[in-house]
C-alpha positions, 0 to 999 in steps of 0.5 A, spaced: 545 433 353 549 436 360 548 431 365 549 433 372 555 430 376 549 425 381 546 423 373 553 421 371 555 417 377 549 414 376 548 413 370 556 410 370 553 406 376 547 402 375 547 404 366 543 409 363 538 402 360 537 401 368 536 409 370 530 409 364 527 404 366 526 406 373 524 413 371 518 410 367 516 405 373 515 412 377 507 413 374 505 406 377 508 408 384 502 412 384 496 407 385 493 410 391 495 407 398 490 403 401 495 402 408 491 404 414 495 410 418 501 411 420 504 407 414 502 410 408 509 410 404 509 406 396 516 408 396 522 405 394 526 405 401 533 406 400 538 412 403 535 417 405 540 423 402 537 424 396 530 423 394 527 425 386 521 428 387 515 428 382 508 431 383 504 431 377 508 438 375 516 437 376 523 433 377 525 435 384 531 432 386 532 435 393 537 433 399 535 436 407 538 442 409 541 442 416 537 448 419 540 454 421 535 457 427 538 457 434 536 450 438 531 454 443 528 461 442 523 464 446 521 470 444 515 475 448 512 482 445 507 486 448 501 490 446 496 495 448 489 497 445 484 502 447 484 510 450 489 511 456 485 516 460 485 516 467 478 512 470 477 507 463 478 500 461 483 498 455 487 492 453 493 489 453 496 482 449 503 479 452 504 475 444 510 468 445 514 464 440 518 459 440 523 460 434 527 455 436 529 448 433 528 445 441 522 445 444 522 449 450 520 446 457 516 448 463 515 455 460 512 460 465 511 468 462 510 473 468 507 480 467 508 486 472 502 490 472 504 498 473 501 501 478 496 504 478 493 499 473 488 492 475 486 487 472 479 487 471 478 480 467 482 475 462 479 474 454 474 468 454 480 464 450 485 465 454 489 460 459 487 463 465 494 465 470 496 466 477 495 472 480 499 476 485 498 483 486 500 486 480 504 480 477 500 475 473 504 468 472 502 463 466 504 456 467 505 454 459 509 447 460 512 445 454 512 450 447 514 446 441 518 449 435 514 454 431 510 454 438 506 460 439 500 464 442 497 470 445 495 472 452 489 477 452 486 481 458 483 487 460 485 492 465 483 499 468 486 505 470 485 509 476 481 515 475 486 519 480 492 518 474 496 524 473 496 526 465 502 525 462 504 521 466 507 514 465 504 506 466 510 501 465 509 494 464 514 489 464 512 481 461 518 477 462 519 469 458 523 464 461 524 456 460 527 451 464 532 450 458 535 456 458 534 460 452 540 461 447 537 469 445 536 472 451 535 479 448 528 478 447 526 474 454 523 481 456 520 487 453 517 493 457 511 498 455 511 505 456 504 508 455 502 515 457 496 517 460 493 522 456 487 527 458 480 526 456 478 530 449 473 529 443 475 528 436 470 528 430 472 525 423 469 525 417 468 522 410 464 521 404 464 515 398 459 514 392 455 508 392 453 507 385 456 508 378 456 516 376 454 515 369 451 520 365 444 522 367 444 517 373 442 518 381 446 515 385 447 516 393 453 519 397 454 516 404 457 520 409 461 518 415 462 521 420 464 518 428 467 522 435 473 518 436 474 522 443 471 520 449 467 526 451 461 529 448 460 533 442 456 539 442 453 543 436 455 538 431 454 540 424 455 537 418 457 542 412 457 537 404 457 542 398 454 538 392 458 538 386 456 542 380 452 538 375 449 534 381 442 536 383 440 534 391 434 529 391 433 528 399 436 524 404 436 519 409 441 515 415 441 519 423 434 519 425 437 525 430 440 530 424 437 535 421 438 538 414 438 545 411 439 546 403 441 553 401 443 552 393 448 547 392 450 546 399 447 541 405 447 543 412 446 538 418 446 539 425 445 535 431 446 537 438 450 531 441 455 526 438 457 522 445 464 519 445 465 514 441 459 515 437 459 515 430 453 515 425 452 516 417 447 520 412 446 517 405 444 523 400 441 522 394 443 526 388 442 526 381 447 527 375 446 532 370 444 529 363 450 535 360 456 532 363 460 529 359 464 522 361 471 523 364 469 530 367 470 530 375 465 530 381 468 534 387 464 533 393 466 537 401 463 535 406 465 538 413 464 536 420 464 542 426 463 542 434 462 548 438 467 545 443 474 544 442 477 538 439 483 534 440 485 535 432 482 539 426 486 535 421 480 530 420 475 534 420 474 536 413 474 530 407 473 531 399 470 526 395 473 525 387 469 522 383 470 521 375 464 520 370 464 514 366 462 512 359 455 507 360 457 499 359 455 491 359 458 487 361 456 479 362 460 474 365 459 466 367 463 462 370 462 454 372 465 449 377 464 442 380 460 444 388 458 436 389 458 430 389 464 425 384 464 423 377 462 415 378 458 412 374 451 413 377 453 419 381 449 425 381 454 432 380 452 439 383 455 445 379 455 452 381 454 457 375 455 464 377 454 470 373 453 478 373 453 484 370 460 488 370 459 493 367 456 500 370 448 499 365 443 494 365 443 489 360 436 488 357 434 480 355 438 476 359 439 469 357 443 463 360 444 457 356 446 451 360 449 445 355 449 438 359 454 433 356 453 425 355 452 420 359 448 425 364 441 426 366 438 433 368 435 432 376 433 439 378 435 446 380 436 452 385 438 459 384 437 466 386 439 473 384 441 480 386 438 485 382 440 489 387 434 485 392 435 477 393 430 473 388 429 465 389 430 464 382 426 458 382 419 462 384 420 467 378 424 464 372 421 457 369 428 453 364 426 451 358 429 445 355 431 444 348 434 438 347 441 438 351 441 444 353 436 448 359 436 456 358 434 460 363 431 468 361 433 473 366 430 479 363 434 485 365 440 485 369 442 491 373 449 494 373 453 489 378 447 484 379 450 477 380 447 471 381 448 463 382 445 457 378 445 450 381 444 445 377 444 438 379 446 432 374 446 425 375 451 421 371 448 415 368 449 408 371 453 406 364 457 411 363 463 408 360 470 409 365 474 415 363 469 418 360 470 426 358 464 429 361 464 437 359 458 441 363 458 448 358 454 455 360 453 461 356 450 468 358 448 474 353 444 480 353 441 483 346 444 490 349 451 490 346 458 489 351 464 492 352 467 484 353 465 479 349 470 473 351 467 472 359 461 469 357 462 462 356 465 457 361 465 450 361 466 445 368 469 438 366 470 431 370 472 424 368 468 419 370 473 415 376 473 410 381 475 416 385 475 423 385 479 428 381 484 428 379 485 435 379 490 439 373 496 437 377 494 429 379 491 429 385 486 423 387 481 422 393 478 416 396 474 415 402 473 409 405 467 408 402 470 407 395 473 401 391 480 400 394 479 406 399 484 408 406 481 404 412 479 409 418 485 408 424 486 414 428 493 417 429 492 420 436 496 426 436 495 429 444 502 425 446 505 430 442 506 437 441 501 442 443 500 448 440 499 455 444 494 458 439 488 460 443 481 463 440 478 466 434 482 466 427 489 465 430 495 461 427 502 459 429 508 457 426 512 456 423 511 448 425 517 444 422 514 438 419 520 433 420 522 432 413 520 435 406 513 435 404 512 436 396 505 440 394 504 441 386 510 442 386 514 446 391 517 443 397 515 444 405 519 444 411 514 447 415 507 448 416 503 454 420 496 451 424 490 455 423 485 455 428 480 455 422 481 448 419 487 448 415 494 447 415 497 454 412 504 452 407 506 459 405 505 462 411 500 465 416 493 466 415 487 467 419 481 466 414 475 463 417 470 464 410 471 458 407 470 458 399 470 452 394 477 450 392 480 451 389 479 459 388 485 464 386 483 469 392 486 468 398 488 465 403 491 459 397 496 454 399 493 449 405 490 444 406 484 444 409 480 438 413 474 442 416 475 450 413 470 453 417 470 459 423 472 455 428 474 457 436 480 454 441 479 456 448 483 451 452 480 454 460 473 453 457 472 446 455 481 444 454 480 445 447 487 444 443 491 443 437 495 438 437 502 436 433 508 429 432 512 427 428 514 419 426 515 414 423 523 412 420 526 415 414 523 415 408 516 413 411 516 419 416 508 423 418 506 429 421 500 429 425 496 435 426 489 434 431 484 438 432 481 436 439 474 438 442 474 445 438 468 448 436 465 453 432 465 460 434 457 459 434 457 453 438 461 452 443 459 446 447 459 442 440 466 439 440 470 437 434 476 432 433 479 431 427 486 431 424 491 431 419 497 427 417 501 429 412 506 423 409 513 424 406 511 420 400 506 426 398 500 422 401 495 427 405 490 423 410 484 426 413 480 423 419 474 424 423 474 422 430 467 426 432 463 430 429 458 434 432 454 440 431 454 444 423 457 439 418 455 443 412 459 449 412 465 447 411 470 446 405 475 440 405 480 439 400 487 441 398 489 447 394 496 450 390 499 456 392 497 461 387 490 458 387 488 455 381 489 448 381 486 444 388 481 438 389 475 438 393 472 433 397 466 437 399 464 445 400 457 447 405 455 440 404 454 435 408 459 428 407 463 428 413 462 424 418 464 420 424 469 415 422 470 417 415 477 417 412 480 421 406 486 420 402 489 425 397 494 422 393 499 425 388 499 422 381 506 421 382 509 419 389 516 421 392 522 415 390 528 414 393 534 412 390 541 410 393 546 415 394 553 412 388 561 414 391 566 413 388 
């Protein structure tokens, strides 16, 4: 075997018999940590130059990298939104960062209105500025590294604006500190004024599947992207051969004429920035054969003149497909932990992929040992929202519970949530395998999605998930005590409003997470920090889950709002502690859900340099069961759950996640 020239030093240093030893302790560094914050580290402390890492996956032998970005750099853009026509309101937003590895002090951001131009209010989640005839100053303070922001407000332009004439908007960055790029300090927006018109657009998509002999509906869309009004509006949609027209339905102010195949809708007025739709009902010929093309044209025309043609006209493509079935189930874990006498929610969805309806459906759901069925909820779209609990009735044979659907329409779906108890004697370590299946006696196009299984092993914590990964709260054996980090004398992060992120935010050391390592992090308005990169999603879902957003660390998942000239909401950051027992903090002071604005929420996160993740809850108020907590992996299929839209947090609580493997420093050997 070929020994690097660190694992022959080593090995020559303290023996080969030495080294084998320490690498097989490692597994039992990974009893989860019972120290109150900031001291969360079960490392072996010795120099911090190199670090050997494992996390459940790899091996990673890593030493800090000097960065390479300049120590301050600030940085300011700015946008522009709606029409630009004399007498209207549009949008500006002025976006800053500081790229820098220095934070930036007494930051101020002027803006120069042009003439011509006046403010009319500031975006509801924007720091307010000072406001000197055309000039707006916004007094920012202190900008951390990887701090960012946006400055949203609307103006309106006079109705004596010459056209093609040109506003020019000047916004400028500076700090008491200098900046060591100058070049982006200042930015100018030129925009022309451009004359009032009117503009029609139109398309058209197939909702349903066209197969042989099926009705099916076309939507046609159609807007006046202009701002004057559109007179003598007609819609022209010729039908496609083999397509027979069955009646209509959408704008109550359209009238149809059909002449053959071909349908006609007229209209008197579409005002500016009005759109509307039509949903046409047809019915595809018995005689066509699967692979044949349905062109559809559908034509939008106004007897005033229009600022461009070129979207006037749009055709649909739809090609006929071969009848199928296709039934799927898949199962995971939505509540609750697997101790022994605990109960445990699943979440069993299934649908119909394909394009026909698959008759008999039936669902079969095998309970494992050790567990005794509670009770159930569900409902299903076929297309229409049923409560599955009015119109199915289980039975029950043995260990198993089968639910008997009857017909399921092409791209019906639903959800089962069955609830099990695990039995108070349920030995530890107990594989518990919760399987379900679905079929139809119709025959499938794909038969190897129709079973799915969830299983959990009965613990004195949760998880652990593929990769390691354990939870405990304080309310289990050996769980972390709630010892708030207060984060607001650190860094404060200039992200405002709805579904926003800043970054990149160095972390302070390297973070390992499923096997990758992490300097930085971005804070999301939403609950979570982002490890890969930006990302604003505020539709939480059960983790782990292969759609994006992936990669996070999410202590409260849920669309959240942070509006500091409301009620001095912010997201705050520091950084401690000494090598190798340094954190990072990110808090959420006083944020609300974007609903619920007067119901504040503290929480935070910290993240320590061993591995370990800490969540606590300093004050909950408001919703609590729309939330997902938990950490997840950066292509999405490994993660570990604390909880999704239940309701387990509370003030006080406290949530620890720890790798099956901690970070183990070792001594740097020279010769």
């Amino acid at each position: 075997m070929k020994h690097s020239r660190f694992a022959r030093l080593l090995i020559s240093t303290i023996g080969p018999a030495l080294l084998v030893l320490l690498v097989m302790a490692l597994p039992t560094l990974a009893t989860p940590a019972t120290q109150s914050a900031p001291a969360r580290s079960a490392s072996i402390r010795v120099s911090p130059s190199i670090t050997i890492t494992k996390t459940g996956e790899v091996g990673i032998m890593s030493q800090p990298l000097a960065p390479d970005a300049l120590p301050r750099n600030l940085s300011v853009s700015v946008f522009a939104s709606g029409k630009i026509e004399p007498g209207r309101k549009f949008s500006y937003a002025i976006s800053f960062n500081n790229a820098g590895t220095m934070a930036a002090d007494k930051v101020v951001i002027t803006n120069t209105l042009p003439a011509g131009v006046t403010l009319q209010s500031i975006d509801s989640c924007t720091i307010s500025p000072t406001v000197n005839g055309q000039q707006l100053v916004w007094q920012l303070g202190n900008i951390p590294p990887g701090g960012s922001g946006t400055l949203g407000f609307s103006v309106q332009l006079t109705g004596t604006a010459a056209i093609g004439s040109q506003l020019v908007d000047v916004a400028q960055i500076a700090g008491s500190g200098g900046d060591d790029d100058p070049a982006n300090n200042q930015v100018t927006k030129v925009l022309t004024v451009t004359a009032p018109a009117r503009d029609l657009v139109v398309d058209k998509w197939m909702m349903g599947t066209p197969f042989v002999g099926a009705t099916t509906q076309y939507v046609i869309n159609y807007a006046n992207q202009g701002s004057l009004t559109a007179t003598n509006l007609i819609i022209t949609d010729v039908l496609p051969v083999n397509v027979t027209y069955l009646s209509y339905g959408g704008d109550p102010e359209a009238h149809v004429v059909l002449t053959g195949s071909v349908l006609v809708f007229t209209r008197a007025l579409l005002a500016g920035d009005e759109d509307s739709a039509l949903m046409v009902d047809v019915k595809i010929a018995n005689s066509v054969q699967p692979g044949n093309v349905l062109t559809n044209v559908v034509r939008a025309t106004t007897t005033d003149p229009e600022i461009s043609l070129t979207n006037n006209v749009y055709t649909n493509t739809t090609m006929i497909v071969t009848p199928t079935r296709d039934l799927n189930v898949s199962k995971l874990v939505t509540r609750g932990s697997f101790q022994a006498g605990e109960q445990i929610e699943y979440e069993i969805r299934f649908e119909n992929d394909g394009n026909y309806t698959a008759t008999n459906t039936i669902l079969t759901d095998t309970l494992p040992a050790h567990t005794t069925w509670i009770t159930w909820t569900g409902h299903i779209y076929n297309p229409a929202f049923i409560d599955l609990r009015t119109a199915v009735t289980p039975t029950f044979v043995g260990n198993q519970v089968i639910w008997n659907f009857g017909a399921l329409g092409p791209g019906a779906y639903g959800d089962l949530y069955p609830v099990i108890q695990i039995d108070g004697g349920a030995p530890n370590l107990a594989v518990l395998t919760n399987q379900a299946s679905v079929s139809t006696s119709d025959p499938e196009t794909i038969y190897n999605n129709n079973l799915s299984s969830a299983t959990g092993v009965v613990t004195p914590y949760g998880g652990p998930d593929a990769s390691g990964y354990r939870f405990k709260d304080e309310t289990m054996p050996d769980g972390p005590t709630f010892n708030w980090l207060d984060a607001t004398d650190g860094a404060r992060s200039f992200i405002f409003g709805d579904d926003r992120s800043a970054g990149p935010t160095p972390l302070g050391f390297n973070f390992f997470f499923y096997g990758r390592n992490y300097t930085t992090t971005y804070l999301v308005t939403n609950g979570y920090l982002a490890l890969g990169g930006p990302d604003t999603a505020y539709t939480n879902r059960h983790i782990p889950n292969p759609v994006v957003p992936n990669n996070f660390i999410a202590p409260f998942w849920d669309d959240l709002q942070v509006c500091p000239n409301q009620a001095n909401q912010a997201i705050y950051f520091k950084q401690g502690g000494s090598p190798p027992n340094r954190y990072f903090a990110a808090e959420w002071a006083g944020v609300s859900h974007l609903s619920a604005p007067t119901k504040p929420i503290t929480f935070e996160t910290v993240l320590y340099e061993n591995g370990e993740i800490l969540f606590q809850y300093q004050s909950l108020t408001g919703t609590l069961n729309s939330t997902s907590v938990g950490i997840e992996s950066y292509e999405g299929l490994r993660g570990l759950e604390y909880e999704f839209n239940q309701n387990k947090l509370a003030t006080g609580r406290a949530i620890l996640f720890t790798p099956r493997i901690l970070k183990v420093y070792l001594p740097v050997i020279y010769r």
